[in-house]
MILOMI-466505 format. One record per residue (C-alpha): x, y, z; residue in one letter. Coordinates in steps of 0.05 Angstrom, whole numbers, padded with zeros to 5 digits, always signed. Example, Ala and Ser with C-alpha at 12.3 -4.5 7.8 and 13.67 -1.06 7.14 Angstrom:
+00246-00090+00156A;+00273-00021+00143S;
% end
This chain:
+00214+02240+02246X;+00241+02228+02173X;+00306+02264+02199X;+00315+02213+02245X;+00290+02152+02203X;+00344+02178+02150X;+00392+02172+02214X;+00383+02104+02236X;+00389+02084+02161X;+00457+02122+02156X;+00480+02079+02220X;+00451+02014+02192X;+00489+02021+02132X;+00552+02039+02165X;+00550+01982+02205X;+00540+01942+02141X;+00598+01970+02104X;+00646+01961+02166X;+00624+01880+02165X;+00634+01875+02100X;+00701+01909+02103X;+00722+01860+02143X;+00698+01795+02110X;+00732+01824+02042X;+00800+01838+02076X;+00801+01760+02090X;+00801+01720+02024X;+00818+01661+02062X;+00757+01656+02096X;+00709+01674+02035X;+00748+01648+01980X;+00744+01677+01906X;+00668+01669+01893X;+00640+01692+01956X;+00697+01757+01950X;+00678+01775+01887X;+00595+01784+01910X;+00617+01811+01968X;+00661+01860+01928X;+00600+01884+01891X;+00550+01884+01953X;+00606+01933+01981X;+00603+01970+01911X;+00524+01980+01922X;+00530+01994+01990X;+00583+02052+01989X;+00538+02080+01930X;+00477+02080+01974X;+00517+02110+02037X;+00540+02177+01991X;+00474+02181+01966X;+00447+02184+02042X;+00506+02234+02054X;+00500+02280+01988X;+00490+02341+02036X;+00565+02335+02039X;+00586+02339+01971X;+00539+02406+01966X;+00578+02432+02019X;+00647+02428+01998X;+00657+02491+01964X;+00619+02530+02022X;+00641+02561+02091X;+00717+02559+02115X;+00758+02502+02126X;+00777+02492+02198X;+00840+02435+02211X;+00793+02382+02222X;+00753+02401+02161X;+00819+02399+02120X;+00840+02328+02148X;+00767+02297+02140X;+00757+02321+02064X;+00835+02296+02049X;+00808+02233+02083X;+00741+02227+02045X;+00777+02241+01980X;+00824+02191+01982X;+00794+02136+02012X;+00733+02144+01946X;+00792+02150+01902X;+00822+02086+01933X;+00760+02052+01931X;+00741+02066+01862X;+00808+02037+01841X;+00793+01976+01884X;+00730+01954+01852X;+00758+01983+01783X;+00823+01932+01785X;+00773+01874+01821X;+00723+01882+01767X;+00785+01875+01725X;+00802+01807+01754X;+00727+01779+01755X;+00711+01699+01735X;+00641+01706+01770X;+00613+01758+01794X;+00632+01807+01729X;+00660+01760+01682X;+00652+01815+01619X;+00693+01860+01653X;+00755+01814+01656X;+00822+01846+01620X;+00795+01911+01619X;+00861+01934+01662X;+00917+01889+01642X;+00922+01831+01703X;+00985+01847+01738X;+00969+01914+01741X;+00903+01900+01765X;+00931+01848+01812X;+00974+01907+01841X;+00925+01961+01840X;+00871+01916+01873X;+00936+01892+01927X;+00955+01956+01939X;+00890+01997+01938X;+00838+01947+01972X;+00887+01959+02036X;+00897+02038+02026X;+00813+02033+02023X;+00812+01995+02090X;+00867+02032+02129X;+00829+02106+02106X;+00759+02075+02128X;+00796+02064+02198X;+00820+02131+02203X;+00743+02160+02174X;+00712+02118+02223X;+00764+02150+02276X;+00748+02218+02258X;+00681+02211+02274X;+00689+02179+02335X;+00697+02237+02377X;+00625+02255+02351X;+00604+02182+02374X;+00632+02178+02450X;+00604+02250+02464X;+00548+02229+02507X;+00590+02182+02552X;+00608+02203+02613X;+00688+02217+02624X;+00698+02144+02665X;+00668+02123+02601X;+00713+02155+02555X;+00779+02142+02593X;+00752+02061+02594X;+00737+02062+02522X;+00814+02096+02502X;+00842+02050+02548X;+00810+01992+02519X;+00819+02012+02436X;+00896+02026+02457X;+00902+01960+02474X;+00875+01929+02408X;+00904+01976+02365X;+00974+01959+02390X;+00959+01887+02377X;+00934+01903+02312X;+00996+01953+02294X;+01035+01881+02314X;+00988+01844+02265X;+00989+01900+02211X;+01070+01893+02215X;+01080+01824+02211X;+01035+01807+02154X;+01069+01850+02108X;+01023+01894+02099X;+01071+01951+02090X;+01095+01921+02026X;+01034+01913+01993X;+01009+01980+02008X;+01089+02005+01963X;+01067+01965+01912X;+01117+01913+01910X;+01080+01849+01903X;+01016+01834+01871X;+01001+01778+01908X;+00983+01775+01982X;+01005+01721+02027X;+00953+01694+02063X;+00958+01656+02132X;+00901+01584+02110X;+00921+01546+02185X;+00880+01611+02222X;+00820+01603+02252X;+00758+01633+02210X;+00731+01678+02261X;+00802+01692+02285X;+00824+01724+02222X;+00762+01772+02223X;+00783+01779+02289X;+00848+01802+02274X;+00829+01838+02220X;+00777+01886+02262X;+00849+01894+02303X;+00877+01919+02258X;+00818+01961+02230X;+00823+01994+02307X;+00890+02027+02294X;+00876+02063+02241X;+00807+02084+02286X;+00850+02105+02341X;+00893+02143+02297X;+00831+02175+02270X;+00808+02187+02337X;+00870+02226+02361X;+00871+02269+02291X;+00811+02294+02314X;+00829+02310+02372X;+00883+02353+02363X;+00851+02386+02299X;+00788+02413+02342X;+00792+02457+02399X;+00773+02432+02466X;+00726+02467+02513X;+00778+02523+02522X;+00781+02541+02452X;+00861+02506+02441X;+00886+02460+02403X;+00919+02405+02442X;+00963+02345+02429X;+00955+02310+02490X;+00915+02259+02458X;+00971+02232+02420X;+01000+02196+02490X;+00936+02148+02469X;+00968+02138+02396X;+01047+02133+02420X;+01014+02077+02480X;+00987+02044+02426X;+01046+02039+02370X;+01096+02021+02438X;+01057+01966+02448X;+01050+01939+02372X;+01132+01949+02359X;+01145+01911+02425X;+01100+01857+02406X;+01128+01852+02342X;+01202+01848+02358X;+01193+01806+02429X;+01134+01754+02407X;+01177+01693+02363X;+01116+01672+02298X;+01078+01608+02317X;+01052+01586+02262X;+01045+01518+02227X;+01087+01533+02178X;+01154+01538+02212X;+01141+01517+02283X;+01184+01452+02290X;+01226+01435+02318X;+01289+01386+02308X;+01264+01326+02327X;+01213+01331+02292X;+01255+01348+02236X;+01290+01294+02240X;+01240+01242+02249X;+01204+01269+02181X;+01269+01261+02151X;+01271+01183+02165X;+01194+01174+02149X;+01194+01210+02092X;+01260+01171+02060X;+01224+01106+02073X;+01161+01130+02036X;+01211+01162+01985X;+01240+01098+01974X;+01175+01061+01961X;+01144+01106+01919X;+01213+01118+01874X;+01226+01044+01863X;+01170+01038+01800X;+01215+01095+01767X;+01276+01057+01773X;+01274+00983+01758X;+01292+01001+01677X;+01355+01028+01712X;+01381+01006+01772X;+01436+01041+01815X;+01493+00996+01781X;+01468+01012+01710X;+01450+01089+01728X;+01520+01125+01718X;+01527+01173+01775X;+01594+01232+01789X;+01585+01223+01867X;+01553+01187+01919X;+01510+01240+01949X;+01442+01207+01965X;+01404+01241+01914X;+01343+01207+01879X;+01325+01189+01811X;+01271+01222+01777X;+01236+01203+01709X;+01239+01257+01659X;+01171+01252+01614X;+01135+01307+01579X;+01071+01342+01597X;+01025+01405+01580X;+01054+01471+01609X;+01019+01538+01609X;+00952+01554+01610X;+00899+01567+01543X;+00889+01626+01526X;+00824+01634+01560X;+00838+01613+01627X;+00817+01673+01677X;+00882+01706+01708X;+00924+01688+01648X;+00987+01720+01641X;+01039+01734+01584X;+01081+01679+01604X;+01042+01628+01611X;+01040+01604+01531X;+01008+01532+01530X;+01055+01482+01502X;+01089+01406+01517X;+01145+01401+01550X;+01193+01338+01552X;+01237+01345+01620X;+01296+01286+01611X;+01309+01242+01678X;+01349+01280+01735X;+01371+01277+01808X;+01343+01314+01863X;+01357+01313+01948X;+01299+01289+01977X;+01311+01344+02027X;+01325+01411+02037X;+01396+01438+02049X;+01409+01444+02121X;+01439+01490+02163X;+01507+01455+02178X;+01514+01439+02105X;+01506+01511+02079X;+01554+01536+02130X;+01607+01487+02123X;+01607+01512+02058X;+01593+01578+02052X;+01622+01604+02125X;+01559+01629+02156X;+01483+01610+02171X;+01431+01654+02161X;+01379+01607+02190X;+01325+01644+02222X;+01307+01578+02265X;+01364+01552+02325X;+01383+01479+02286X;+01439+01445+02249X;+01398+01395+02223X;+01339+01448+02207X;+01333+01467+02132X;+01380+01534+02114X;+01326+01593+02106X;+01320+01674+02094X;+01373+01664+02036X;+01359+01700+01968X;+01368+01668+01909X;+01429+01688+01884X;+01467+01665+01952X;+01432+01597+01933X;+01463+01595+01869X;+01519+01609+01901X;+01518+01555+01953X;+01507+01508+01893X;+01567+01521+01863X;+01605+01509+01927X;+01568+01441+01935X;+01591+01427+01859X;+01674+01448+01872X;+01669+01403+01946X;+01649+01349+01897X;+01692+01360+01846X;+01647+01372+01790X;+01639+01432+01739X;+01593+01484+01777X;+01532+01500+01733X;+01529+01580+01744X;+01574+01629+01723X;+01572+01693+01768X;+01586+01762+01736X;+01574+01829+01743X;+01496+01833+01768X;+01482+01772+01722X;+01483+01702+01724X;+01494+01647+01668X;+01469+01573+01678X;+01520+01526+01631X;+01477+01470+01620X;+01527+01421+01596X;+01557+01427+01662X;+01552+01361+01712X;+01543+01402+01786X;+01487+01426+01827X;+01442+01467+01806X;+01372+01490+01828X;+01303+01460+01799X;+01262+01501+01749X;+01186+01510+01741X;+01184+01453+01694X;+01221+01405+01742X;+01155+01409+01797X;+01107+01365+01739X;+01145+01300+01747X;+01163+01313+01831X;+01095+01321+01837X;+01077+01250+01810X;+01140+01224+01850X;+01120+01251+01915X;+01043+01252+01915X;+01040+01202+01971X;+01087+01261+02011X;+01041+01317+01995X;+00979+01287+02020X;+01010+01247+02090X;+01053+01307+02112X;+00993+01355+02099X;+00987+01409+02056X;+00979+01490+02072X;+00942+01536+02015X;+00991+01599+01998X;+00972+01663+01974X;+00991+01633+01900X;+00931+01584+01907X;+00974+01529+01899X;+01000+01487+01957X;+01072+01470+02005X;+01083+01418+02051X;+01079+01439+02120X;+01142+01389+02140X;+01197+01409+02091X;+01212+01350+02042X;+01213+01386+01983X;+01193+01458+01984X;+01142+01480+01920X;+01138+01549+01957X;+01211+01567+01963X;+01262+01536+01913X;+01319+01572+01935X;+01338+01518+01986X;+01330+01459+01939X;+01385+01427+01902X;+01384+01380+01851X;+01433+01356+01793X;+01410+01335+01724X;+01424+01268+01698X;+01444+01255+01627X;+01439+01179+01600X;
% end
């Protein structure tokens, strides 16, 4: 009886930790303070679920090791080393839930670790789950099984599509410490998607299983693997044939176009305050080029030393920004390749905004809009570096300090054309006007009275 009490507790808490999994993979839905509880209720929970399984530790060091034995330990070990290092670097990061604990990794690294590792964590719970599922489908009958890999085939190839297209794969390299989180998804949609993605790494348990335990005529076989190869088709078809729909970039020109004219009536309105000390025929101005004029004013920049998440950079201090001209729009398509000879544009549109460009082809771009003008271009290209000359009159792209006075300008913008939380916790317009998410496309030229 207590052997089977101590059973239906083990389940129970599984269950748990699977839910909770899920609900911590999707900081959009929770948000930071709800995350951070739900971090340490994980914590707890994982604690209580190796003390329910200690029979295992005691049995490491005894009998032989069998494939699947080798696979499941690999598995155990790393996923309790990547979860250790996920609660280590989020405990790091605390404002609420551990406050005391905060710097005791330095940030970015923490930012990294808890990236990279909190998704290492939930692809090895997948593939533990997985292993034991073969243990868990034993009693059904073998219509029962077939239904059951027919059916987690099918969601794991839409979550390999998911798992792909969020980017994942980068986090997991360490290459960014911050995620970029979709905020126009549906709540229960995103857990959704995240128990989709949760299934691949299941089914990929599953099969490993499979072929490292003998089947009733004592052979290994790979057979199983069909189930896997199914299930990756379908995710890299999905991924390369299915366009992304999103709020973010789903417009098309028309309505391109037609935020264009709104949004330069608006502009108008809201600029004319800034300008009545200096009109357009007291303003001197190199070309005629349609750009607006924007105050320059100083402000508080940084953060005090003991805001939470505080980086080196960020040393508090006033900063005077003097009066410059910016486009009210992005660059478009037909402009950037008139100029530059090509266009990279992911979306089909001349008079869309020019996108997937790096940063250095935008400076470069710049300096081709300065020579068409005839003025001095304001970068100086070498060899893998690149030198801003700030007496020069041409285009040149904003800096941080340049979004403090834009944002006063174009308030009315931001809140009428809608606004879409990033994985930076700050905010971008859903219509491009003026892009605070990515500068690259953005042109302006700074005015000297």
């Amino acid at each position: 009886m207590q052997a089977k009490t101590t059973n239906i507790i083990k389940r129970i808490v599984d269950v748990v930790l699977t839910v909770l999994l899920l609900f911590l993979m999707a900081f959009q839905v929770t948000g930071d303070v709800l995350h951070e509880w739900l971090g340490i209720g994980m914590t707890v929970t994982l604690v209580l679920h190796h003390i329910l399984n200690r029979k295992w530790y005691k049995s490491i060091f005894k009998g032989k090791y069998s494939p699947y034995r080798i696979v499941m330990t690999a598995v155990n070990t790393l996923m309790l080393a990547a979860i250790a290092l996920t609660a280590l670097s989020g405990m790091s990061m605390s404002g609420h839930a551990v406050p005391f604990m905060y710097g005791l990794i330095n940030v970015m690294t923490a930012r990294t670790w808890h990236l990279a590792f909190s998704y290492w964590s939930f692809i090895l719970m997948g593939v533990h789950i997985g292993l034991h599922m073969k243990a868990m489908t034993a009693k059904l009958p073998e219509k029962g099984k077939m239904i059951f890999k027919v059916i987690l085939t099918g969601v794991s190839g839409v979550g390999l599509r998911l798992f792909l297209k969020s980017g994942i794969v980068n986090y997991i390299t360490f290459q960014t410490h911050f995620a970029f989180l979709d905020y126009s998804t549906a709540k229960w949609l995103i857990i959704l998607q995240n128990l989709a993605m949760l299934m691949f790494f299941v089914l990929a348990g599953y099969v490993l299983s499979e072929v490292t335990q003998r089947n009733k005529d004592k052979k290994y076989s790979i057979k199983t693997l069909v189930w896997l190869g199914c299930a990756i088709i379908i995710g890299v078809v999905m991924n390369f044939s299915l366009k992304e729909k999103s709020a973010d970039n789903s417009f098309s020109n028309s309505s391109w176009q037609d935020s264009q004219k709104a949004t330069a009536q608006t502009t108008t309105k809201q600029t004319e305050p800034l300008t009545t000390s200096q009109d357009s025929t007291t303003v001197p101005t190199a070309v005629n080029d349609g750009f607006i004029l924007i105050e320059g004013g100083s402000f508080k920049m940084g953060s005090p030393d003991s805001e939470n998440w505080r980086i080196g950079d960020e040393t508090f201090r006033e900063v005077t920004v003097p009066a410059f001209y910016i486009g009210p729009y992005e660059a478009l398509q037909s402009d950037y390749e008139a100029l530059v000879g090509n266009d990279p544009g992911t979306f089909d549109g001349e008079s869309l905004p020019v996108d997937s460009i790096t940063w250095l082809e935008a400076v470069q771009y710049a300096n081709e809009r300065s020579n068409a003008a005839g003025l001095t271009p304001a970068y100086t290209i070498g060899d893998g570096e690149v030198v801003w000359d700030r007496s020069a009159n041409g285009y040149r792209l904003p800096i941080e300090s340049t979004f403090a006075p834009l944002s006063e300008v174009f308030e009315f913008q931001i809140s009428y054309l809608g606004l879409v939380k990033n994985g930076f916790h700050l905010y971008h317009l859903r219509t491009p006007l003026l892009s605070f998410y990515d500068t690259c496309a953005v042109l302006f030229r700074r005015f000297s009275p």
